[in-house]
DSSP file (Angstrom, degrees, kcal/mol; ACC not computed):
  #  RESIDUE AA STRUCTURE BP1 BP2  ACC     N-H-->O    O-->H-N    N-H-->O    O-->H-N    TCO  KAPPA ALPHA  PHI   PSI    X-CA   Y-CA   Z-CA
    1    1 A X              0   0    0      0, 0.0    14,-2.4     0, 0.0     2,-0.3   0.000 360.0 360.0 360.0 147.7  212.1  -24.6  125.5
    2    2 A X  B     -A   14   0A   0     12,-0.3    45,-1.3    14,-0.0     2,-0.6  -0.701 360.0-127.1 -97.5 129.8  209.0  -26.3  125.7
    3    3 A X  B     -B   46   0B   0     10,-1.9     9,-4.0    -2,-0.3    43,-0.2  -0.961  24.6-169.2-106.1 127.5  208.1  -27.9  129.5
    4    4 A X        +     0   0    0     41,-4.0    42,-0.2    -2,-0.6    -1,-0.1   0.492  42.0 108.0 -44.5 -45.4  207.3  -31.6  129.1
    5    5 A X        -     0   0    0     40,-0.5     3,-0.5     1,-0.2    40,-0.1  -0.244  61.6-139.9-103.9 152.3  206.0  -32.7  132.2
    6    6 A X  S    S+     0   0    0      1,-0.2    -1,-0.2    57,-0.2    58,-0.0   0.305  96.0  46.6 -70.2  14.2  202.6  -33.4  132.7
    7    7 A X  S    S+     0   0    0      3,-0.0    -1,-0.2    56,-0.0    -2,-0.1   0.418  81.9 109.7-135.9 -13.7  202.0  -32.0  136.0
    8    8 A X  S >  S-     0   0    0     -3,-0.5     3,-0.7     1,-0.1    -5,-0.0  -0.212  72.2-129.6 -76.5 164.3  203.6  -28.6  135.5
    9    9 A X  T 3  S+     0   0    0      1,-0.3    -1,-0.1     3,-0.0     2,-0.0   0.820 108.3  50.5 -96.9  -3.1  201.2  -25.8  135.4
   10   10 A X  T 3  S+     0   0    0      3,-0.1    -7,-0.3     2,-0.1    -1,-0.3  -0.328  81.3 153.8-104.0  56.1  203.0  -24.5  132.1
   11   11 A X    <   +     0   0    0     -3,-0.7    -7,-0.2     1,-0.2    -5,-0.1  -0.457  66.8  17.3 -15.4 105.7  202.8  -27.8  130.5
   12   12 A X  S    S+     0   0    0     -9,-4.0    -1,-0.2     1,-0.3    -8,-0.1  -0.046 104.1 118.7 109.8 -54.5  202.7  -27.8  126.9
   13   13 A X        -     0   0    0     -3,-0.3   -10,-1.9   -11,-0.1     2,-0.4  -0.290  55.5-130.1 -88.7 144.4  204.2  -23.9  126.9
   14   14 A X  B     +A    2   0A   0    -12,-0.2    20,-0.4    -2,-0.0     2,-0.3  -0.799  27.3 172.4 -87.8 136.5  207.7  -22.1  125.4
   15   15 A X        -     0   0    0    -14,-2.4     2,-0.7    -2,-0.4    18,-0.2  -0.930  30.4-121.0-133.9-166.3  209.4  -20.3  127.2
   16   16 A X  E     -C   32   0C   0     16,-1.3    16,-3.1    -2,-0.3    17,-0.0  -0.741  25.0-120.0-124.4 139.3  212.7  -19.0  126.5
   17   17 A X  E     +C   31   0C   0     -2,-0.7    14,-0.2    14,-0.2     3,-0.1  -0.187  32.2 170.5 -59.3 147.3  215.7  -19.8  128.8
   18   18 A X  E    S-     0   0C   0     12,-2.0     2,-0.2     1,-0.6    13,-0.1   0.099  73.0 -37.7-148.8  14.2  217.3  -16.0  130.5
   19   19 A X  E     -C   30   0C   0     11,-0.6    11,-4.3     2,-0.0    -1,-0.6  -0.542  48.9-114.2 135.6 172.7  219.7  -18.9  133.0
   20   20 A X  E     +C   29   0C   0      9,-0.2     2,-0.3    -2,-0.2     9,-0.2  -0.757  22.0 170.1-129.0 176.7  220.4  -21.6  134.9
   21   21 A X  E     -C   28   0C   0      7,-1.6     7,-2.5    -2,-0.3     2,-0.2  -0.976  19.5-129.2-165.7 167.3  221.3  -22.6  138.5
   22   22 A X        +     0   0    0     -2,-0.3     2,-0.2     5,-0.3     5,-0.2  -0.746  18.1 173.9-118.9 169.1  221.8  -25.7  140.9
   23   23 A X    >   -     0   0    0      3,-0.3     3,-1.9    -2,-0.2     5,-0.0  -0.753  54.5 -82.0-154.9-170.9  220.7  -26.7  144.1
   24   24 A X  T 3  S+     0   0    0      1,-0.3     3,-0.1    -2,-0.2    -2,-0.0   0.683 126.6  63.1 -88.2  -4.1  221.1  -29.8  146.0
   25   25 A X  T 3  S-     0   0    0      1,-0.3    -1,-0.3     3,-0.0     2,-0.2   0.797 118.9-103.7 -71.5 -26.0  218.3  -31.4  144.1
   26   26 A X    <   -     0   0    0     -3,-1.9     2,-0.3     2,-0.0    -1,-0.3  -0.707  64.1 -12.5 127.3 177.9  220.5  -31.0  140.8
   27   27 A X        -     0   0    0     -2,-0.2    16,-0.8    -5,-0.2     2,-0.5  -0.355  55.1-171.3 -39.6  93.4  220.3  -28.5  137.7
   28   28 A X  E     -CD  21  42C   0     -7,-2.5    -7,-1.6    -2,-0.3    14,-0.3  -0.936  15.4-138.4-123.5 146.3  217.6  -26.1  136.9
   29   29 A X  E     -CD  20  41C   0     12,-3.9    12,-2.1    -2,-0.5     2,-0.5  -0.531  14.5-136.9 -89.9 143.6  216.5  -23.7  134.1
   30   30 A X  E     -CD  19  40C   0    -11,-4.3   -12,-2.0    10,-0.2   -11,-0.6  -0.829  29.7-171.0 -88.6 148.3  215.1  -20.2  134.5
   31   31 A X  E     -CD  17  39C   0      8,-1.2     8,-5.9    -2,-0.5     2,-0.6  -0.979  14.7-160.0-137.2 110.2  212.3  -20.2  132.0
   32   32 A X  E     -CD  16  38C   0    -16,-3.1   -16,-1.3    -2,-0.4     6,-0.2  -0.754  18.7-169.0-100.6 117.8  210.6  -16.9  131.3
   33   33 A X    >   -     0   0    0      4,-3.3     3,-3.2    -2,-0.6   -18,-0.1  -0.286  44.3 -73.4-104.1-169.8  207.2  -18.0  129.7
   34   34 A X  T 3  S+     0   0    0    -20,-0.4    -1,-0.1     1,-0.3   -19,-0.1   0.794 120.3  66.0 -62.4 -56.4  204.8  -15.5  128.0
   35   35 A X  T 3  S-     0   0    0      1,-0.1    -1,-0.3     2,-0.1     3,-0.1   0.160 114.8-104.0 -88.1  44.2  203.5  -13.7  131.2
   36   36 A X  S <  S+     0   0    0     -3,-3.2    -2,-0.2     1,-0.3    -1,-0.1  -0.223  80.7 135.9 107.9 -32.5  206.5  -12.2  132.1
   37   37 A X        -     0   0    0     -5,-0.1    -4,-3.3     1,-0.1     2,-0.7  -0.229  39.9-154.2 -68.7 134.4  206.9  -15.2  135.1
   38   38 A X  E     +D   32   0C   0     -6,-0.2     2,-0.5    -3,-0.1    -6,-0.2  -0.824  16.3 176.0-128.1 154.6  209.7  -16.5  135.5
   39   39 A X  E     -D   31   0C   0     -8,-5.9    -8,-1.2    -2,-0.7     2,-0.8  -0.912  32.1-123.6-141.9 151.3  210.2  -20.3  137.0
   40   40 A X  E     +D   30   0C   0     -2,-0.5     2,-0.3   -10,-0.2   -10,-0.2  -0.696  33.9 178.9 -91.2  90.6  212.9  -22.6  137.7
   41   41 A X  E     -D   29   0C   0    -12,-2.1   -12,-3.9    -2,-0.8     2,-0.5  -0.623  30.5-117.9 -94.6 129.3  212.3  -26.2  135.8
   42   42 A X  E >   -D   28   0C   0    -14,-0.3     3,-2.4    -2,-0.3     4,-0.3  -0.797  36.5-120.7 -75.0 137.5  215.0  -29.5  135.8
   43   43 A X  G >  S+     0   0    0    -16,-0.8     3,-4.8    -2,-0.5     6,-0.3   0.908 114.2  66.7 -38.0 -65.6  215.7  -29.7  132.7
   44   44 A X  G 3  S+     0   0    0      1,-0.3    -1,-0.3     4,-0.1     8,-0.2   0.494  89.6  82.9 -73.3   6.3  214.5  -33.3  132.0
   45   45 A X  G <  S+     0   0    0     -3,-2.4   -41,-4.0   -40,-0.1   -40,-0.5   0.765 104.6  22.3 -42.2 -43.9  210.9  -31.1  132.8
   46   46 A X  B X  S-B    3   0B   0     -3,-4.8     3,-2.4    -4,-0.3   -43,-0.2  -0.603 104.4 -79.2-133.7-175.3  211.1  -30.1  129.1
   47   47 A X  T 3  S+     0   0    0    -45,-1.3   -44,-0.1     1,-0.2     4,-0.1   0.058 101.5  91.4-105.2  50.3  212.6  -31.2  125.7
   48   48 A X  T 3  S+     0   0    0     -5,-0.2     2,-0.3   -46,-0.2    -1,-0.2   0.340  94.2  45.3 -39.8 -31.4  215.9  -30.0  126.3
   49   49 A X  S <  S-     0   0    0     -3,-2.4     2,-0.2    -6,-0.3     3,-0.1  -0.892 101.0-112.1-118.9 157.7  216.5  -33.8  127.7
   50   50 A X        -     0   0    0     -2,-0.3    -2,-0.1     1,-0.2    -4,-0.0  -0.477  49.3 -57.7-107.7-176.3  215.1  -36.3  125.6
   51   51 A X        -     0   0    0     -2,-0.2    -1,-0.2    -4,-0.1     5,-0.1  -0.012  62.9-114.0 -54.8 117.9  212.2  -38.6  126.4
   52   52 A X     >  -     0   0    0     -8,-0.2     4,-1.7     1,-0.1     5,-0.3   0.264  22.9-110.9 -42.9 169.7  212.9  -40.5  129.6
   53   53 A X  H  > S+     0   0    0      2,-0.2     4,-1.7     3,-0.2    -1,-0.1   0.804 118.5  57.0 -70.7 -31.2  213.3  -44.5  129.5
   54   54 A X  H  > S+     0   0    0      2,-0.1     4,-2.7     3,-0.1     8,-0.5   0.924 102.9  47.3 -88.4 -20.3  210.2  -44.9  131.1
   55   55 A X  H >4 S+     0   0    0      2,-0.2     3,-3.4     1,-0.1     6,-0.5   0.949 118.2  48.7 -44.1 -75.9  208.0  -42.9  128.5
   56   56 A X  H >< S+     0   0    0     -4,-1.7     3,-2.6     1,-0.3    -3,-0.2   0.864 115.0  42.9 -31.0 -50.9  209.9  -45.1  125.7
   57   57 A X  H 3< S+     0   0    0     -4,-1.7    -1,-0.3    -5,-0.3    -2,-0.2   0.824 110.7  51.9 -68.4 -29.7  209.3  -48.0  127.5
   58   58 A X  T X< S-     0   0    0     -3,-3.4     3,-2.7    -4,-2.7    -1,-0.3   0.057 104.3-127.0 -70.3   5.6  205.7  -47.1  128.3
   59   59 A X  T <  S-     0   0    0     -3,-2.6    -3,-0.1    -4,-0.3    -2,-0.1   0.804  82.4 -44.6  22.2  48.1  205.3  -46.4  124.4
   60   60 A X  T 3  S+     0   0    0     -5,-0.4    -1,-0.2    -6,-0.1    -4,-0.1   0.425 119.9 106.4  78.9  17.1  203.9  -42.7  126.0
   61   61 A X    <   +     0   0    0     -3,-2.7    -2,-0.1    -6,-0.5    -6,-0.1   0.956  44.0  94.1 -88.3 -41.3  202.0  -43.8  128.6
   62   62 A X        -     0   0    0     -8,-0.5     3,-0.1    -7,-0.3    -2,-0.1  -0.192  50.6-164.5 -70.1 142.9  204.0  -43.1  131.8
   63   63 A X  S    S+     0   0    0      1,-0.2     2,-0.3     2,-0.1   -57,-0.2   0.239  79.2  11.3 -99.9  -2.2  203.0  -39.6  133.5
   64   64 A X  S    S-     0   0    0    -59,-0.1    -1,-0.2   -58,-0.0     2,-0.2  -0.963  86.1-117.7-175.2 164.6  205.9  -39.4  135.7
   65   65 A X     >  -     0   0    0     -2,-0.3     4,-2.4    -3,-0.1    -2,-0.1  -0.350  41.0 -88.8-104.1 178.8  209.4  -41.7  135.7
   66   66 A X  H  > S+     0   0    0      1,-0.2     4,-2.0     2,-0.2    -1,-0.1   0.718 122.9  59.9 -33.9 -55.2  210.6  -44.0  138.5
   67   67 A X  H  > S+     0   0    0      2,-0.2     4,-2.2     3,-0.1    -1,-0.2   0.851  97.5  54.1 -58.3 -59.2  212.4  -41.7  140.1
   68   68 A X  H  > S+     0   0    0      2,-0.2     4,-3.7     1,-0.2     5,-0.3   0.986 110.2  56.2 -48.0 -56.1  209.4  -39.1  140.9
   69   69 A X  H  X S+     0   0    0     -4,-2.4     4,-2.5     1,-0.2    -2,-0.2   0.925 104.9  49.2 -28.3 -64.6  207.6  -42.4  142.5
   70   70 A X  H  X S+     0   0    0     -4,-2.0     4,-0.8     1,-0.2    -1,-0.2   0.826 118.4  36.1 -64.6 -47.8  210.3  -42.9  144.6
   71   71 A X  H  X S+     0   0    0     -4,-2.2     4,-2.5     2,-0.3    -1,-0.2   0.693 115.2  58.6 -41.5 -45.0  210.4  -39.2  145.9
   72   72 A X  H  X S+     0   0    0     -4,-3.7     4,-3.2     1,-0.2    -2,-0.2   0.955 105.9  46.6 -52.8 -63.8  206.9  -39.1  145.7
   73   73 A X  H  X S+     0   0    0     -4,-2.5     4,-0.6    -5,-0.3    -2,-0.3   0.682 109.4  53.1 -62.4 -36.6  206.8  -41.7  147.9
   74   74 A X  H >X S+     0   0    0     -4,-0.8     4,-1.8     2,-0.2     3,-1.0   0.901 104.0  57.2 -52.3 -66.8  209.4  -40.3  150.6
   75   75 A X  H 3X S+     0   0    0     -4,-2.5     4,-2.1     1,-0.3     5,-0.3   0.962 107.1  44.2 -61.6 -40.4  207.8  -37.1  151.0
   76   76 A X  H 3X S+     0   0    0     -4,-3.2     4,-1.8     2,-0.2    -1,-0.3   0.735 114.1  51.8 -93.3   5.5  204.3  -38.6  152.1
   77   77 A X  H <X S+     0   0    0     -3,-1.0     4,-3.1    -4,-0.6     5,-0.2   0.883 118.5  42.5 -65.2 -52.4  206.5  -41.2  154.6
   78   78 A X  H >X S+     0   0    0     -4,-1.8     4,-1.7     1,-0.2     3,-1.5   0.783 115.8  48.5 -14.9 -78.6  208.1  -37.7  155.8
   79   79 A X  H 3<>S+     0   0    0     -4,-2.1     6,-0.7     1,-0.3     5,-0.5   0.738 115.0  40.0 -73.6 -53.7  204.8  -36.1  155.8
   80   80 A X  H ><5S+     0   0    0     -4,-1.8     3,-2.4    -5,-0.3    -1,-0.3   0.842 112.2  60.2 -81.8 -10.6  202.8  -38.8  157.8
   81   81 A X  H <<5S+     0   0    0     -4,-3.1    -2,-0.2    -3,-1.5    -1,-0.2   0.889  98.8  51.6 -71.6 -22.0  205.5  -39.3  160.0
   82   82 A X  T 3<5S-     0   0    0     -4,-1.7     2,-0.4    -5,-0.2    -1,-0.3   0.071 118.9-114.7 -73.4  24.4  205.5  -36.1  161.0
   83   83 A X  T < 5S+     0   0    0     -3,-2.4    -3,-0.1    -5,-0.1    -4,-0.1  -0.082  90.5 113.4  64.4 -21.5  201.8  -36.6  161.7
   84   84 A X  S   <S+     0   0    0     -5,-0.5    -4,-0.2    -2,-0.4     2,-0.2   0.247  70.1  49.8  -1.9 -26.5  201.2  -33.9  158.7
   85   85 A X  S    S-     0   0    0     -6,-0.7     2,-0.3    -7,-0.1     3,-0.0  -0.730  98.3-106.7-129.2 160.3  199.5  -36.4  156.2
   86   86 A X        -     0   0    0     -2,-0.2     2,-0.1     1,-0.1    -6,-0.1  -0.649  43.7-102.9  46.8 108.0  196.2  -38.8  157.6
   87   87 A X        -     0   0    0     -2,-0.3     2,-0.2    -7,-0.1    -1,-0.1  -0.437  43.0-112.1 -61.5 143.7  197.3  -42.0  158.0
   88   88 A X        -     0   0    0     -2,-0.1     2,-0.2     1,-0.1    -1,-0.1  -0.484  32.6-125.7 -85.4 148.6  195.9  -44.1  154.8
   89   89 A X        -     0   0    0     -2,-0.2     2,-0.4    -3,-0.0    -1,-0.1  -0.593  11.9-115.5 -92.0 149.7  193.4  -46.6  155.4
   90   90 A X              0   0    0     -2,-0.2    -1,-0.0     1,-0.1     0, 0.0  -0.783 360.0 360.0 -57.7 119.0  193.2  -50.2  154.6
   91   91 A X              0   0    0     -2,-0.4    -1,-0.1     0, 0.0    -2,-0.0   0.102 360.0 360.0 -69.8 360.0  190.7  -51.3  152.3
């Protein structure tokens, strides 16, 4: 399988599936890529799932879906509430 996502650091690279597992986050594949490492990808990481709605809809522009945003966006309320992150300044 090929990993999809733009962000990953084996982006771009096959590796070949050797199993899967869950956690509470949902479904992920072990993928063992050329140097021997092996790392645990959600599927809809690579093109095993097929192009998200917001790529299509983004006619290939969006770098990450809706969903990541939203997550994204939870971890740094987390982060600064727990004084952990800089609060962001007003421009």
């Amino acid at each position: 399988m090929t990993v999809t996502h733009p962000f990953h650091p084996y982006s771009g690279q096959r590796g070949a599936c050797v199993g899967k597992r869950g956690n509470r986050g949902g479904k992920l594949l072990l993928l063992r890529f050329d140097d021997g490492r092996i790392c645990s990808v959600p599927p809809q990481w690579t093109d095993a799932a097929g192009p998200s709605l917001e790529v299509i809809a983004g006619n290939g522009r969006a770098l990450c879906s809706l969903t990541d945003l939203l997550e994204l966006s939870g971890l740094v309320e987390r982060l600064i509430s727990q004084g952990r992150c800089a609060t962001p300044q007003r421009l």
